[in-house]
C-alpha positions as CSV (number, residue, x, y, z in Angstrom):
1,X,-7.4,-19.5,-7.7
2,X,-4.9,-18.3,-5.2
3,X,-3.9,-14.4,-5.2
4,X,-0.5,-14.0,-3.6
5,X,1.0,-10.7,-3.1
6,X,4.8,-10.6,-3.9
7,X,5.5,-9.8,0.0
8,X,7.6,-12.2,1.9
9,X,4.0,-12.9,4.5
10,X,1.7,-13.2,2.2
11,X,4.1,-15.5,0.1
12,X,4.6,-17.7,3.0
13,X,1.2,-17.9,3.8
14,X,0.8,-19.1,0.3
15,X,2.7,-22.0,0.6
16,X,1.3,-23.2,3.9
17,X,-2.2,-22.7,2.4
18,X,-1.2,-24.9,-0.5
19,X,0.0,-27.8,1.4
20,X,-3.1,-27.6,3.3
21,X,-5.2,-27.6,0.4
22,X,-3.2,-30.6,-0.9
23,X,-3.5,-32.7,2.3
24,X,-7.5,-31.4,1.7
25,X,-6.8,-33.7,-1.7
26,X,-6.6,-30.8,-3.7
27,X,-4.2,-31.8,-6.9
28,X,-1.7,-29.1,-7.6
29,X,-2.7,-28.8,-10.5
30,X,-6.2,-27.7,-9.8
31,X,-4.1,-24.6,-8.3
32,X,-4.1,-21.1,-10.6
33,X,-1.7,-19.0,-8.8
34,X,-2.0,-15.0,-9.5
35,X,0.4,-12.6,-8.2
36,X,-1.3,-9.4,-7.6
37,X,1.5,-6.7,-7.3
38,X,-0.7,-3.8,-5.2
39,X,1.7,-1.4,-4.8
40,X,5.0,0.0,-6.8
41,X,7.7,-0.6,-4.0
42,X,11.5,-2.8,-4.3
43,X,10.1,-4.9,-1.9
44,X,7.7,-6.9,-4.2
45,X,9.5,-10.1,-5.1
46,X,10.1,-10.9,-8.8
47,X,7.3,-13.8,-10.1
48,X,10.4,-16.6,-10.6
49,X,11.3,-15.9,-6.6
50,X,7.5,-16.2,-5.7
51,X,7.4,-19.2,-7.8
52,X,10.4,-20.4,-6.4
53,X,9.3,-20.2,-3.3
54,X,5.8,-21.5,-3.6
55,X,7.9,-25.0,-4.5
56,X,8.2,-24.5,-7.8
57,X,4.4,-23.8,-8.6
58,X,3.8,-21.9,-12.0
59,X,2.3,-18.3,-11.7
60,X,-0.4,-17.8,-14.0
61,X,-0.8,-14.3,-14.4
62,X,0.8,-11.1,-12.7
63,X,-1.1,-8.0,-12.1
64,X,0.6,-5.0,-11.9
65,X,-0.4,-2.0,-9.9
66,X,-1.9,0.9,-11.6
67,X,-2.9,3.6,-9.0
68,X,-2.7,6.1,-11.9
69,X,-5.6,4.2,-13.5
70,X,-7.7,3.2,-10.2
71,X,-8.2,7.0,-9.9
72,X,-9.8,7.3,-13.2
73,X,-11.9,5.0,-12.9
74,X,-13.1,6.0,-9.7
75,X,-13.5,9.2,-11.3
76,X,-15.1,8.2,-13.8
77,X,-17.2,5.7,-12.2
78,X,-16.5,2.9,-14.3
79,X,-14.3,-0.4,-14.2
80,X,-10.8,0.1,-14.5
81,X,-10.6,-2.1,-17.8
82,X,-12.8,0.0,-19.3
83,X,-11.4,3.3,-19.0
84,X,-8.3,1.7,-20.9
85,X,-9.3,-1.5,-22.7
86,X,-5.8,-1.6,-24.6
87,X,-4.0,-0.8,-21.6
88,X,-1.4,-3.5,-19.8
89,X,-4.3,-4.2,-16.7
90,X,-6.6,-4.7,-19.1
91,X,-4.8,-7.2,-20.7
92,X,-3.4,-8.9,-17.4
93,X,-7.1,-9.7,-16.4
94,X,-8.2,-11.0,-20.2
95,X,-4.9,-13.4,-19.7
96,X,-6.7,-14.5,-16.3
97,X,-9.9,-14.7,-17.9
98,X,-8.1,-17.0,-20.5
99,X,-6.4,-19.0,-18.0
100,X,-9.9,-19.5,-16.0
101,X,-11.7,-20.6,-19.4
102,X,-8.4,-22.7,-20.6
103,X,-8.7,-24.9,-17.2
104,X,-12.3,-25.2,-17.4
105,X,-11.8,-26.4,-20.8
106,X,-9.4,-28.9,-20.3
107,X,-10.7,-30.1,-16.8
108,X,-7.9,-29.1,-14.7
């Protein structure tokens, strides 16, 4: 699992780590790439530039930030899923979860 922030750095970064971890003998295909949007600013690159970038390398999931809902659950001193299960977070993370048990599943 790689978490790459849509930033130019941390997006190069990325793709060094990568072809490090493939010269390790890492396949690419054993490579789940997330791109974890922290903040709301125009300078987060869209997912088909960051996968564009990381040499054509799928993004499996995209978490969006949710400072709003961070709050509340600091406030309310639970997980952030939790204070809104049906909320878009809360279905980005049971995507990843998917993704994690699909690749188990089929070996990857």
């Amino acid at each position: 699992m790689l978490v790459v922030e849509g930033v130019p750095n941390s997006i190069a970064h990325s793709k060094l780590l990568m072809e490090e971890l493939n010269k390790l003998g890492i396949r690419k295909e054993r490579i789940s790439v997330v791109l974890n949007h922290r903040i709301r600013s125009d300078t987060q690159l869209p997912v088909s530039v960051v996968a564009e970038t990381l040499i054509g390398h799928p993004i499996a999931v995209t978490i969006t930030p949710a400072p709003e809902l961070l709050t509340q659950a600091v406030r309310m001193q639970t997980a952030a899923i939790l204070c809104q299960p049906d909320g878009v977070v809360a279905k980005q993370i049971i995507k990843l979860a998917d993704h994690i048990i699909q690749s188990e599943a089929a070996g990857i």
